[in-house]
Every structure is written in C-alpha cells, then in structure tokens.
N, C-alpha and C positions, 0 to 999 in steps of 0.2 A: 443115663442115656439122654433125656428131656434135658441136662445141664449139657453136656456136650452141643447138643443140636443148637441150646440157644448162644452158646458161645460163638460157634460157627457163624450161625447168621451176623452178630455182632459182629466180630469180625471182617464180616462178607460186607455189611457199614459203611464200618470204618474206613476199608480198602477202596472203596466206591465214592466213600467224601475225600478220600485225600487226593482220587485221582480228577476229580472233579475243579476242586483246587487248583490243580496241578493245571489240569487244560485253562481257567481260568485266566491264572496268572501269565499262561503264554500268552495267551489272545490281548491282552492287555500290555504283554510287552511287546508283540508286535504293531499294536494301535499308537503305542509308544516312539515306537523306530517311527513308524509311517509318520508319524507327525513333527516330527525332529527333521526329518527330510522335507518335508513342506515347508518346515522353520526357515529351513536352510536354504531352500530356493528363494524364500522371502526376504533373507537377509542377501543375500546375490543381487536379486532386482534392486533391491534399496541402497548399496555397494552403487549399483552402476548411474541411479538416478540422483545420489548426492553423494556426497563429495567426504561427507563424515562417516571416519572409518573407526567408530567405538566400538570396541569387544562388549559382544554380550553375551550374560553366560546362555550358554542353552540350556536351560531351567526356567529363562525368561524371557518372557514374548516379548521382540523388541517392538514397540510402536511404529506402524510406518506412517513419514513422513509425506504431508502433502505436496502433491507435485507443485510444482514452479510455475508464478504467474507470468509470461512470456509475454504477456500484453503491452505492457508497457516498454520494453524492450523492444517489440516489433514496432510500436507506434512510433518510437523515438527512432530506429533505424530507416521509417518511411519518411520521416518527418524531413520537410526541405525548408531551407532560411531564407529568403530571400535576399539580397544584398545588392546596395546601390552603386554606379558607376557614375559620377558625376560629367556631362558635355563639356566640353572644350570650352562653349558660349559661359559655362557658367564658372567656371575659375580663370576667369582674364586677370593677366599682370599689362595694367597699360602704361605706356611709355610716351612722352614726347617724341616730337620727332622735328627738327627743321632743318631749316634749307642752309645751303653752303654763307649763306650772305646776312640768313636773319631778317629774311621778307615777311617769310611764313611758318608754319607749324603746323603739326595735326599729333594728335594723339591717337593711337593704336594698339592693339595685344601684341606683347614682347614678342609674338611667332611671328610677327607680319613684318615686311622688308618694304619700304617707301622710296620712289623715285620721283624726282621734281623737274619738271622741265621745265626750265628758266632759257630758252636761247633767246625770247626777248618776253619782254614785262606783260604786252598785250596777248601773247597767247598763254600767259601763265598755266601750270597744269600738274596734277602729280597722279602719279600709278600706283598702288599700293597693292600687294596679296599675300596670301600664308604660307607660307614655306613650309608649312605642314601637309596644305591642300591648294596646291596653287592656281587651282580652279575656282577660290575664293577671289574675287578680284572688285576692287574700287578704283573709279578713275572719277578724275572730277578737272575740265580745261575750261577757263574762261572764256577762252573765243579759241573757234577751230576754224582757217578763212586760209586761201580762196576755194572755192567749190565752182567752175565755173559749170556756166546754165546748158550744156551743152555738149554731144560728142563733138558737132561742126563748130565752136567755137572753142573745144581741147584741140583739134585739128589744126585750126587758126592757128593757135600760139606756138603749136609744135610745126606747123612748116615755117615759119617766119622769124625762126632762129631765137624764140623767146625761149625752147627751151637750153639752150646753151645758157642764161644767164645766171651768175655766179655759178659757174659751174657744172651747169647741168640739177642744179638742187632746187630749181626754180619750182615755188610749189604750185604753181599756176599751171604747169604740165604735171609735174609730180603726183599731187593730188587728185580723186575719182573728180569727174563730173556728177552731177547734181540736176536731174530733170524734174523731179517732185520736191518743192521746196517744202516740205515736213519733217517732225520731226522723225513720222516713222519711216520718211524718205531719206533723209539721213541714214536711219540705223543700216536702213535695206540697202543701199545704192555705196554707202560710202564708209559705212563702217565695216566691209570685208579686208581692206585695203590703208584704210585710215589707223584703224582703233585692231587689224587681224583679229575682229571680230566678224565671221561671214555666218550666214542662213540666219539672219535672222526675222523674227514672227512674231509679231503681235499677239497678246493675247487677250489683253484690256488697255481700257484709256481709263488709266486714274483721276485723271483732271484735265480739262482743255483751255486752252489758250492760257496756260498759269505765267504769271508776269516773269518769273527768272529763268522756266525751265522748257516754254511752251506747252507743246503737248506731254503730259507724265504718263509714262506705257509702263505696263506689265506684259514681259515679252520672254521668248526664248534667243539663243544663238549656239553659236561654236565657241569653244573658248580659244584663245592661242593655242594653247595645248591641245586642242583636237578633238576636246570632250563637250557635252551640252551643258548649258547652262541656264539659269532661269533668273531673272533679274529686275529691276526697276531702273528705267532707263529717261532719260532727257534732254533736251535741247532744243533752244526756241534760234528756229533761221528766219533769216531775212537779208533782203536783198540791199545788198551792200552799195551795187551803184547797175546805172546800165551802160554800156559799151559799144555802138553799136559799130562796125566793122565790114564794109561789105556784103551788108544784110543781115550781118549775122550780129546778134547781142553778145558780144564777147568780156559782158559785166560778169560780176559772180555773189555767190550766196556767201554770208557768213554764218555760222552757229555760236549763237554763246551759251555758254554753262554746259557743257554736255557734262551729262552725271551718268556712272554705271555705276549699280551696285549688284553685283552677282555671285552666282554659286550653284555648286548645284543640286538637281531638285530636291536632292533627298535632305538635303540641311540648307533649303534656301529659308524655309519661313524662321529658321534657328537664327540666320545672320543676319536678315535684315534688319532688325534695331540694333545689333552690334556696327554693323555699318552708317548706321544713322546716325549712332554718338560720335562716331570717327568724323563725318560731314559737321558736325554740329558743333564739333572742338576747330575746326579750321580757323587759323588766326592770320590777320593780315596785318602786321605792322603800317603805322604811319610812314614812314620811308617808303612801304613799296608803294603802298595809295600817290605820294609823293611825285617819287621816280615814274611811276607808270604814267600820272599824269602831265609828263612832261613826254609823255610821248604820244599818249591817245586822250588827251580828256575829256574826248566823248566817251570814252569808257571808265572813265573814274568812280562814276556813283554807282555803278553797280559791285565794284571790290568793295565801296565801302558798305551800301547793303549787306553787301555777303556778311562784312566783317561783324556789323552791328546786331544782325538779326540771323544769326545761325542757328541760334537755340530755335525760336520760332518756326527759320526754315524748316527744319529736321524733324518740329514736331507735324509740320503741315505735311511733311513726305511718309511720316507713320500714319497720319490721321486719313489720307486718302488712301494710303494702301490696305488699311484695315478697313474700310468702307467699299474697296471696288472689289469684283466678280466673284463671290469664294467660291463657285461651283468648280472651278476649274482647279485654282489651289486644291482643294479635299478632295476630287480625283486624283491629282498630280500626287499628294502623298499616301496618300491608299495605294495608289501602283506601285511606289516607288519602295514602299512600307512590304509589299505584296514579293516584289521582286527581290528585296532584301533578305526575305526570311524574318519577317520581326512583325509584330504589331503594337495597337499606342492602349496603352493604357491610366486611368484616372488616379491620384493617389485621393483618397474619399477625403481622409483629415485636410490637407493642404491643396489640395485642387491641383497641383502641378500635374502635368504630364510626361510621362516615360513611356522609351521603350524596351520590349519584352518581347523575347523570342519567341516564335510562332509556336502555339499551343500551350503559353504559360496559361493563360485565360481558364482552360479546358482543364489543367491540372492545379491551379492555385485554388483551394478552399476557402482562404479567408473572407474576409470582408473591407479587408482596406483599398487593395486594388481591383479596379472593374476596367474592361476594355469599352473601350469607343464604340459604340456604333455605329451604323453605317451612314457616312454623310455630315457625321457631326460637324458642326463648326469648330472644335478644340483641334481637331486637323492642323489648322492654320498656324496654333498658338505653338512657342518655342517648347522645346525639349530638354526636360531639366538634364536627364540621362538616361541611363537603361538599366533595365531589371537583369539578376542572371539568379539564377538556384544553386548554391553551393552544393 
C-alpha cells in the first residue's frame, strides 16, 4: 500500500514538472515571436532610412545604421557664389576715328559713333556718343560765334533783311542771343537751341577763369533725347567786337572751346575719365593748323595748344573734377544707387568698387565684400561692375 502511495505521488511529480516545462517553453516562444516582430519593424525603418537592402537572417540582429549627416548637404544647398559682371567702362575696344579730309582724329570705344563738323576750319567741332546709351555724349567746337548781345539787336538783324543772307542760314539771326556773357550764361541762354541741350544748372565751378575753357562747371541739363544728364561743361566767351547801330550794340559774343562731357547720373562719375582719354587723344594735324591759319590766325595758337598739350589738358580737367564739390556727386549716386535697386560695395582685397543688388550686404556673410557707408567719398570713384548671387 505505502509502495503504491509513493508511486502515485512520483508520478503526481513528474506530471507537474513536465507541465511546467511545457508552459515554460510557450512563454518563451512567445517572447520569441514578440521580438522577431520588433526585428522586423526595425528592419522596415532601416529599409526606408537607407538605401541597402541586405537580407538578414532573422536569427540576427541587424545593426542599425546611423542616420545621415544632412548638414553639409543643407549648407552647400544654402550656400550662394557670388559672381562678377564686368562695366562697359572697363572692357573698351578703342578705335581711331578721323575726319573725311585728315585734319583730325580722336580715339573712342568701338560702341561710340563720331560726327565732325567741318563747314569751315574756325569753327571746327565734333559730336561723339554710344550707340549703346546715347545719353553718353562728348562734344568739343573750337569757337561757337555769333551770339549777338541782345534780343534789340537779334531784332535789328532780322528786320533789316540780314536775315535773308545766304539764304536765310545767317547765323547772326539763326543763332540764340547772349545777354550774360559767361560761361554758365552760354550753357543757360544758348545751349537749349545751340548745342538741344535745354534746363540747364549749375552745380559747381571747377575752376574759374581757366585759360582754354573759362569757367569749368559741373552741371546738369536735358539731353537731346529728352533725358537728364550730368556733365562737365566749358567755354571761355568773349566779346568779339562792338557794333553800335541806332543805339543799339549790334556786336556779338564769341565762345571758344566749348567741351561737354556728359551722361547720366547714374554712370556719370564711370564716364568721365573714359571721356577724358577721348579729349586727350584729339589730334590736329599740321595741315589743318595750316589751312585754318589762313583763314583766322588769330585763332591758330590755340589748335596748336590744343594739339600739343592734350594730355596735360585732360589731366587738368580730372585733376579739378576730382577736387570740386563731392557732396553733391555722393548724394547724386546714393539716390540714383537708391532708385535703382542696387547699392555700392568694397571689394576689401583690391579696393575696386561694385554694384550689388539691394540687400546683398544683409545676406552676404563673407569678408571680402563690405558696403559703403553713408557719405563715403568712394561714391565718386568708377564702378568696376556688379555683383549678382548665382
């Protein structure tokens, strides 16, 4: 009986360990499944975050792989070039240029068209501008004459049948009268009509009384064209004879050398030494000195002046323009800069100056280029080109 009993219990054991086992080994296969599904979502993310698709067995935990540094990626897609556009002022192809006969010559940038007007030797003269901008304009005439002193003595000539002579082209009517014999009384009175340069306004006297050109003005006008223009201007008058007529002085003024060199504001301080070297190459051959002197030679020494001392001249006409008013220039291209959409900035290595559309300054981080501040004197100076951001 005691053998039975103990068998039983053994039994009863045995039955007890194996079903123990038994739940064991579920629970364990199920901690199994659960984590082969965990694998398995792990292998799904790591699928979708790169790009390598190696079977792995599932028996082994694949490594996952560090995410992706996107930094440099993003910097390099913020990242902007800068890139330079060189001025018209600074690749010139210049050309000779002369007159039909071989009096004269002038050299120019290949875009500019040159007109000489030769109807006689004393009022020699030529017109030049860009056929790109042809509100660039250089005019340069030995003597501009008659300017008579008076509307009552243009009246004179025109009732008393002077102006019928040669045909009605008599420039003694033709031409404005002249009541301010200056040079800024020129620009104002007689070059609307003269020179279809009208409103024009003083802005500076570069130099007074100068021996070729009188008074040297820095001025504004209209151009032919219809637009404004800003310029360096000259011409010394003087009173050629007096006349007197019935009370009336029916003498007149003449001007020698009138010089324009203009443009407008927004690329005038760019052209003006580009115009200077055009003045500065002007050549007059012996023959014309010659020929003219056989028709005026009181006017002789002053072509050959001209011819001799150009270089000199042209640096005398830089050397005062860069000396007279800048407050006015460095407003003029501030507004003009303002009105554009642009503004100027420094290159720090080479000092040259460009422009850069409004608000490079604000998003450029480097250190090479700085913008101008306010008032600076480099306003003045030419403009290599312009910045843009690829």
């Amino acid at each position: 009986m005691k053998k039975r009993i103990a068998l039983y219990i053994c039994c009863v054991m045995i039955l007890n360990l194996a079903c123990a086992c038994s739940s064991k080994t579920e629970s364990t296969t199920k901690k199994t499944k659960k984590t082969k599904v965990s694998k398995a979502t792990t292998e799904a993310t790591d699928v979708i975050d790169d790009t390598d698709d190696t079977d792995v067995p599932d028996d082994t935990v694949a490594p996952k792989k560090a995410p992706k540094d996107t930094t440099q990626a993003t910097t390099t897609a913020l990242a902007k070039q800068v890139s330079v556009q060189l001025n018209d002022t600074q690749q010139i192809n210049w050309v000779e240029v002369k007159d039909p006969y071989g009096y004269t010559s002038i050299k120019v940038p290949d875009t500019w068209q040159v007109e000489f007007i030769l109807t006689d030797l004393i009022g020699y003269g030529l017109i030049a501008h860009d056929t790109t901008c042809p509100d660039r304009i250089f005019v340069f005439k030995l003597l501009a004459s008659p300017f008579l002193k008076s509307k009552a003595a243009h009246d004179f000539w025109s009732k008393n049948a002077y102006g019928d002579y040669m045909g009605g082209t008599n420039d003694f009517v033709k031409n404005p009268y002249l009541t301010s014999p200056t040079t800024e009384g020129f620009f104002t009175e007689c070059a609307p009509d003269y020179l279809t340069m009208p409103n024009f306004s003083k802005i500076a006297v570069l130099e007074e009384n100068n021996a070729i050109f009188g008074d040297l003005l820095e001025g504004t006008c209209t151009s032919p064209n219809g637009n404004p223009i800003t310029g360096v201007f000259g011409g010394s008058v003087w009173n050629t004879i007096d006349y007197p007529m019935n009370g009336i002085d029916c003498g007149w003024y003449s001007v020698s050398n009138v010089l324009v060199m203009a443009a407008p504001e927004e690329d005038y301080t760019n052209w003006i030494p580009v115009m200077t070297e055009m003045f500065n190459s002007i050549y007059f051959s012996e023959q014309f000195m010659q020929d003219r002197n056989r028709e005026w030679a009181q006017i002789i020494g002053t072509s050959q002046y001209l011819s001799k001392m150009a270089d000199q001249m042209g640096d005398m006409i830089m050397d005062t323009w860069n000396k007279s008013m800048e407050t006015y220039d460095i407003l003029s291209q501030m507004r003009s800069d303002s009105t554009l959409g642009r503004e100027r900035v420094v290159d720090n290595e080479t000092g040259e100056i460009y422009y850069a559309p409004n608000g490079f300054s604000g998003e450029y981080d480097g250190t090479r280029y700085s913008p101008l501040s306010e008032n600076d004197p480099r306003y003045r100076d030419p403009v290599v080109g312009t910045l843009t951001y690829d």
